[in-house]
Structure formats: structure tokens, C-alpha cells
PyMOL commands that place a pseudoatom at each C-alpha (Angstrom):
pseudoatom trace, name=CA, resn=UNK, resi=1, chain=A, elem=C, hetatm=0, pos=[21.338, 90.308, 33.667]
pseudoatom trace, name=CA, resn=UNK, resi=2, chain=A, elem=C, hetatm=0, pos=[19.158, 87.168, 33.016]
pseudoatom trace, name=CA, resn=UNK, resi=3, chain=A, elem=C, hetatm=0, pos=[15.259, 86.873, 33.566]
pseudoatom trace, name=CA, resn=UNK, resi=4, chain=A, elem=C, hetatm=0, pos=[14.032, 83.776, 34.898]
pseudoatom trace, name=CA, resn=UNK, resi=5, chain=A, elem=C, hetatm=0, pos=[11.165, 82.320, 33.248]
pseudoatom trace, name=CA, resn=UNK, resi=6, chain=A, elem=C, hetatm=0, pos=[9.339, 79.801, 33.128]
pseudoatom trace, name=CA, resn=UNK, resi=7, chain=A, elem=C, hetatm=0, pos=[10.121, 76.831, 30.958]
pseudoatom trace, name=CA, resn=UNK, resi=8, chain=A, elem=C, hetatm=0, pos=[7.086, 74.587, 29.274]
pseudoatom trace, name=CA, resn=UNK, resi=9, chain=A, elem=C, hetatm=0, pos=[7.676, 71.194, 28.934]
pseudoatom trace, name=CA, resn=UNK, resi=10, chain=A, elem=C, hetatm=0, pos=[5.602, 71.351, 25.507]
pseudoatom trace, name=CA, resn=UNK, resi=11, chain=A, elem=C, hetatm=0, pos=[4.712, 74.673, 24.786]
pseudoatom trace, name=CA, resn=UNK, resi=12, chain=A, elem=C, hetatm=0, pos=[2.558, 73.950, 21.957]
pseudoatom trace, name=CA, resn=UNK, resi=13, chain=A, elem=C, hetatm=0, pos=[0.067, 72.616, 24.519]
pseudoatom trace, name=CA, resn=UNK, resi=14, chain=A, elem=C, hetatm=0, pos=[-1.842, 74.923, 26.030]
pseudoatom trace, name=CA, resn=UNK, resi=15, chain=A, elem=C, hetatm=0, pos=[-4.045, 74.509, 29.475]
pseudoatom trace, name=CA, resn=UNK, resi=16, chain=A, elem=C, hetatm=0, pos=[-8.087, 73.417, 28.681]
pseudoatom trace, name=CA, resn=UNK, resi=17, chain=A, elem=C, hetatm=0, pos=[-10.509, 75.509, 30.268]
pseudoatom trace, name=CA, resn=UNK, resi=18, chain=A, elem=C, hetatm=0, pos=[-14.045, 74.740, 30.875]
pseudoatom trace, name=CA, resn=UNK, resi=19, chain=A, elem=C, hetatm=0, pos=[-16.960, 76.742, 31.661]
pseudoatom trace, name=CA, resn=UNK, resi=20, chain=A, elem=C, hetatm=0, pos=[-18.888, 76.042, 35.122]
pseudoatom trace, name=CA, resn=UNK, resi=21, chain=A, elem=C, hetatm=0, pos=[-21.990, 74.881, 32.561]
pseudoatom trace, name=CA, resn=UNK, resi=22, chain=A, elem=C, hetatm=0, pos=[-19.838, 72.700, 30.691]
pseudoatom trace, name=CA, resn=UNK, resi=23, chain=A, elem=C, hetatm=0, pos=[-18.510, 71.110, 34.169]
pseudoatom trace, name=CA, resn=UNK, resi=24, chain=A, elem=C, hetatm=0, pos=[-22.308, 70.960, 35.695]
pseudoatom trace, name=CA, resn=UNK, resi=25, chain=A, elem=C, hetatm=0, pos=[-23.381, 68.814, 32.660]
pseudoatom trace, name=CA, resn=UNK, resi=26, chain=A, elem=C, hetatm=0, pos=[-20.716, 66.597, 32.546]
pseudoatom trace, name=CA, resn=UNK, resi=27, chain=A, elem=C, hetatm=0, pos=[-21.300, 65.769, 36.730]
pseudoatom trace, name=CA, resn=UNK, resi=28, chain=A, elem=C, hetatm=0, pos=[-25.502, 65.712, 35.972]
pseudoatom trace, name=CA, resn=UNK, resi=29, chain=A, elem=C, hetatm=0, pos=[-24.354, 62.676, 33.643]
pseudoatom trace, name=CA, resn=UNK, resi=30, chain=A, elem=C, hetatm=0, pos=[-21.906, 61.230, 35.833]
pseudoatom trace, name=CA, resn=UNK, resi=31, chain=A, elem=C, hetatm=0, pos=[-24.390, 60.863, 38.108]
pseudoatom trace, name=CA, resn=UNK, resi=32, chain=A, elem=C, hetatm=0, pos=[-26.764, 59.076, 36.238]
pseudoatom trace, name=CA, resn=UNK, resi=33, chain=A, elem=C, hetatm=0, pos=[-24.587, 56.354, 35.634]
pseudoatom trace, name=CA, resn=UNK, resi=34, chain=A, elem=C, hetatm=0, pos=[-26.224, 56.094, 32.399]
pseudoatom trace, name=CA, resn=UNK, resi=35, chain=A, elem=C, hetatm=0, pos=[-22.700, 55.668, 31.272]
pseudoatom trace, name=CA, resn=UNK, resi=36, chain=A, elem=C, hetatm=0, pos=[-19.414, 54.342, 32.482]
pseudoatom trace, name=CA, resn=UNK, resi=37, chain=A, elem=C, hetatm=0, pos=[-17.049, 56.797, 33.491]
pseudoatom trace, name=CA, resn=UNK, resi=38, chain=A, elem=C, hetatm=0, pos=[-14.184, 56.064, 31.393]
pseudoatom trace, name=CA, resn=UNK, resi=39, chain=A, elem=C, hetatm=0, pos=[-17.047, 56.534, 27.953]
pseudoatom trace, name=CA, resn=UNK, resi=40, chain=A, elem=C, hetatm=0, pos=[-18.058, 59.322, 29.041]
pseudoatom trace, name=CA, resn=UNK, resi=41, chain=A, elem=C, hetatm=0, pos=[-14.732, 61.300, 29.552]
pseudoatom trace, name=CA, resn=UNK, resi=42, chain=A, elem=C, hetatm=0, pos=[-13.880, 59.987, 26.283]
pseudoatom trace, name=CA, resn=UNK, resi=43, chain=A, elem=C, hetatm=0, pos=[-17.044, 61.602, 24.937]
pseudoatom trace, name=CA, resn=UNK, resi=44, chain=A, elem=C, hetatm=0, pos=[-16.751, 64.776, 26.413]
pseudoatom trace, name=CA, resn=UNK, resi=45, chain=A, elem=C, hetatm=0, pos=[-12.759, 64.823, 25.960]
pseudoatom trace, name=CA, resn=UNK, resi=46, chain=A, elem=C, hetatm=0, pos=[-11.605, 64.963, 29.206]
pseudoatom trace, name=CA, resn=UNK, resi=47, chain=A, elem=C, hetatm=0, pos=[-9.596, 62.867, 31.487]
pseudoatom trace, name=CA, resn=UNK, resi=48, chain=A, elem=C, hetatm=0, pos=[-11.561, 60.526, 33.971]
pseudoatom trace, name=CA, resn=UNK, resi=49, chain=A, elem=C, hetatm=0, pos=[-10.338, 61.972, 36.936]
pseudoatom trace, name=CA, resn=UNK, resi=50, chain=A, elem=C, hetatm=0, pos=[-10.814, 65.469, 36.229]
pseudoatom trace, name=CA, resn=UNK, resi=51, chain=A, elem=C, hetatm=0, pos=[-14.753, 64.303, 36.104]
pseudoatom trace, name=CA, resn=UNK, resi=52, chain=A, elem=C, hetatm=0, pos=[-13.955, 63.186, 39.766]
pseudoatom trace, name=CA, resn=UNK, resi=53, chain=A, elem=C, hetatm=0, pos=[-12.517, 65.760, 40.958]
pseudoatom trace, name=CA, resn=UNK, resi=54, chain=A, elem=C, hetatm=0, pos=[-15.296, 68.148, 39.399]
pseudoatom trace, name=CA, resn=UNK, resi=55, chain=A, elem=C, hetatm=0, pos=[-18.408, 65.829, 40.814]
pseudoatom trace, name=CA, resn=UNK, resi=56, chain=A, elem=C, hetatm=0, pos=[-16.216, 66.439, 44.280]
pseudoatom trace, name=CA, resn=UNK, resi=57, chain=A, elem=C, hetatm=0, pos=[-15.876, 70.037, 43.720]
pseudoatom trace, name=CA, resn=UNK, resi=58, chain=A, elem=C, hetatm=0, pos=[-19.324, 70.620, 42.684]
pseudoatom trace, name=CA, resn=UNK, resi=59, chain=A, elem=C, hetatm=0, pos=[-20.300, 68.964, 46.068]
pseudoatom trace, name=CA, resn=UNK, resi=60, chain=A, elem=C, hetatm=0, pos=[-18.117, 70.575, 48.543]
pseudoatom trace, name=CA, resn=UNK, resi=61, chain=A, elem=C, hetatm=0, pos=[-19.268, 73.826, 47.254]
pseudoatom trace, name=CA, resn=UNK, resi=62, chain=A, elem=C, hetatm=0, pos=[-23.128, 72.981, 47.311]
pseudoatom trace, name=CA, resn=UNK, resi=63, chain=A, elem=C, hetatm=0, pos=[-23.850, 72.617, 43.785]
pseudoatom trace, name=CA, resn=UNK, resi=64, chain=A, elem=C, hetatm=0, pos=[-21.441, 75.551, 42.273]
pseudoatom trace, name=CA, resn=UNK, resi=65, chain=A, elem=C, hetatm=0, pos=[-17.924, 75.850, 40.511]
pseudoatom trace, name=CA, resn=UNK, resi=66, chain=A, elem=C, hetatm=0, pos=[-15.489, 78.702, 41.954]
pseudoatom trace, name=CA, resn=UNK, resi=67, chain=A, elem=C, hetatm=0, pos=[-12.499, 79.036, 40.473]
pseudoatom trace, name=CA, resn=UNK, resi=68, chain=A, elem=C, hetatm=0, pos=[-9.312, 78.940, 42.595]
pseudoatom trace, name=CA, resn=UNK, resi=69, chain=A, elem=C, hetatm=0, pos=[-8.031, 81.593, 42.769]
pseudoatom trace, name=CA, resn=UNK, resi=70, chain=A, elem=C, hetatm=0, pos=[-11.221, 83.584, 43.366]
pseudoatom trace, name=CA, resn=UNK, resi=71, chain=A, elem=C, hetatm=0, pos=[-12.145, 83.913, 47.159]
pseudoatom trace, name=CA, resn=UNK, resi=72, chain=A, elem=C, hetatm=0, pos=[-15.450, 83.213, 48.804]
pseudoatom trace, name=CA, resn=UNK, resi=73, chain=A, elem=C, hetatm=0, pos=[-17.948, 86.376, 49.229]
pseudoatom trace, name=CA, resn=UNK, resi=74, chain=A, elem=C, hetatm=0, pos=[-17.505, 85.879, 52.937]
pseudoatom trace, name=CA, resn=UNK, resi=75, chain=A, elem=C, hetatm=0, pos=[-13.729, 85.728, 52.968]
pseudoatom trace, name=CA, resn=UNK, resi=76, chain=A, elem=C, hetatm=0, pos=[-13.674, 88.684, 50.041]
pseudoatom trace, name=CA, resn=UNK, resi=77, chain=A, elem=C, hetatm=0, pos=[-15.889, 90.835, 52.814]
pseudoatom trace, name=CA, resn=UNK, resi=78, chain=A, elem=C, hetatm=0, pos=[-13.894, 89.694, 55.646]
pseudoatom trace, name=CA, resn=UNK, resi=79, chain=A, elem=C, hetatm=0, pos=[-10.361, 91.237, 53.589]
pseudoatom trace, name=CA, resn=UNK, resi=80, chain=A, elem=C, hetatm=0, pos=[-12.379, 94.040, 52.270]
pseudoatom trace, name=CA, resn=UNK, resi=81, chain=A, elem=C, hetatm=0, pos=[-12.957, 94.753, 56.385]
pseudoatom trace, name=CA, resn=UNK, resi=82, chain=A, elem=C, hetatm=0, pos=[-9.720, 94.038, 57.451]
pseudoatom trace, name=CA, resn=UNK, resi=83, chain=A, elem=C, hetatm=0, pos=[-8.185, 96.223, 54.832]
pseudoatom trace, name=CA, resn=UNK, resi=84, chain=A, elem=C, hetatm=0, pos=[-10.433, 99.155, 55.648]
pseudoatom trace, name=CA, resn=UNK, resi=85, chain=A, elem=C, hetatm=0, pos=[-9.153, 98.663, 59.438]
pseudoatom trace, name=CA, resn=UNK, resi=86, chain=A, elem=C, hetatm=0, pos=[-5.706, 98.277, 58.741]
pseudoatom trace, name=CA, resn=UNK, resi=87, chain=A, elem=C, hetatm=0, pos=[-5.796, 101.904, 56.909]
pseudoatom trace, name=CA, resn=UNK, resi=88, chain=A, elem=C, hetatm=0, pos=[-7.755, 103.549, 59.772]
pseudoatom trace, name=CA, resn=UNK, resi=89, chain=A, elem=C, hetatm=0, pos=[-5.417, 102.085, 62.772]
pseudoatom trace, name=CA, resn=UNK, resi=90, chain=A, elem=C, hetatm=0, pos=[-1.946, 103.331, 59.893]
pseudoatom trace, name=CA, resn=UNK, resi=91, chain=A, elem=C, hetatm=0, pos=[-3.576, 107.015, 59.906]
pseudoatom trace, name=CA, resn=UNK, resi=92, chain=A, elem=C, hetatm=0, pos=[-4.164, 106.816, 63.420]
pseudoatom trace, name=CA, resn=UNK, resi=93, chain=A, elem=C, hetatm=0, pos=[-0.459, 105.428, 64.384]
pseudoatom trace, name=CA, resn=UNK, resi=94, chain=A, elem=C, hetatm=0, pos=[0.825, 107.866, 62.165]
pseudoatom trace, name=CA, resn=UNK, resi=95, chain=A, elem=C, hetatm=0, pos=[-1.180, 110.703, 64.068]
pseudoatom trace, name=CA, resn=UNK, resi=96, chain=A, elem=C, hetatm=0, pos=[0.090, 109.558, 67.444]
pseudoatom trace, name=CA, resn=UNK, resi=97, chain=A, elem=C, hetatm=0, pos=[3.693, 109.489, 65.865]
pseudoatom trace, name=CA, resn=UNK, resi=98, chain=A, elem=C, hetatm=0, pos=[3.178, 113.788, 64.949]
pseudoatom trace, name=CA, resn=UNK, resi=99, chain=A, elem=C, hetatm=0, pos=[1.710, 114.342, 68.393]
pseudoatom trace, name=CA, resn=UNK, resi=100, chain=A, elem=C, hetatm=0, pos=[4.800, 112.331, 69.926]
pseudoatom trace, name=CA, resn=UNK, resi=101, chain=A, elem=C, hetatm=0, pos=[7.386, 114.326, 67.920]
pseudoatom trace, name=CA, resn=UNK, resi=102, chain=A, elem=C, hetatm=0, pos=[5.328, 117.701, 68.629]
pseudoatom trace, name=CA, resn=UNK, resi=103, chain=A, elem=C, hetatm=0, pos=[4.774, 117.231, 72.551]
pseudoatom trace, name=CA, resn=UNK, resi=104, chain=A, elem=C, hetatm=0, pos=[8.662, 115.807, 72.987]
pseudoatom trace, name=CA, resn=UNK, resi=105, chain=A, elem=C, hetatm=0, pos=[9.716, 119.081, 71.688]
pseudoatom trace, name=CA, resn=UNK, resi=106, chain=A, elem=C, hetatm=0, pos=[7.665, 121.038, 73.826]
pseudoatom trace, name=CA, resn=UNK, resi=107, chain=A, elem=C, hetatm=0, pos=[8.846, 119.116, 76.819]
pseudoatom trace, name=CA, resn=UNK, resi=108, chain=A, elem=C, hetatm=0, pos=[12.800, 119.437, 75.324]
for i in range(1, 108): cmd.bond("trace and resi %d" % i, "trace and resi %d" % (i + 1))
show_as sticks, trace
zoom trace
């Protein structure tokens, strides 16, 4: 039997990460315009865009860096609720299901 996996176009490369302090600092002097874009990327050794997108980032989620695949602490409460629901109204369908089976006998 084969595995599938996944293939990496250059495997010696591996993915940059960057802390939230890093990526604040690097959007405080984007904004100052102190220097162009394109020097400042090369300084800090990132691509150009990837300042963008962080400077967009760190405005659409008023002045902080999540990262993806983390959820909001509304959302996280909101499953955390749902989940606790879901279990109550399972032990309570599977209570109604006993008393179904129990009370169809005595009627049988």
C-alpha cells in the first residue's frame, strides 16, 4: 500500500517565521516612510509584499497579529458553547432513545 505525501518543490527551503514583535516593527517603519519600501524589505529580509500584507493585517485586526489558524476569543467561546450544547442535547437524545425502547416494550 502507498502513503501519499506531500512533495516539496525544494525541500532544503524551509518556511520563515516571524514573531508578532518582529512584524509590529517592521509596519511602525513602514509607516514612517522614512524609507522606501523596497529598502526596507531588503533590510529586514523579507519580500515587499509580505510588509503589505502585514501593515494590512495589523490593521484589520486593530493593531495585533493572530495567526491563522488560531480562532478569535469570541469565536473560540462561541465553539467552546456550542460544543458543550451539542453533548447535553446527545445525552439527552440518547435518554429519550432508552425511554422509547423501554415504554414500546411495555406497550408490546
Amino acid at each position: 500500500m502507498e502513503t501519499k505525501g506531500v512533495v516539496k518543490v525544494n525541500p532544503e527551503r524551509s518556511r520563515q517565521c516571524f514573531s508578532a514583535e518582529f512584524k509590529r516593527e517592521a509596519v511602525r517603519l513602514l509607516e514612517l516612510g522614512q524609507k522606501p519600501a523596497t529598502q526596507l524589505a531588503l533590510e529586514l529580509g523579507v519580500a515587499r509584499n509580505r510588509l503589505y500584507k502585514w501593515q494590512a493585517q495589523f490593521k484589520a485586526n486593530g493593531g495585533a497579529f493572530r495567526s491563522p489558524g488560531r480562532p478569535k476569543v469570541s469565536e473560540q467561546s462561541e465553539l467552546s458553547r456550542l460544543k458543550r450544547e451539542l453533548k447535553r442535547v446527545t445525552e439527552e437524545l440518547e435518554i429519550l432513545k432508552k425511554a422509547d425502547t423501554y415504554f414500546a416494550k411495555q406497550r408490546g
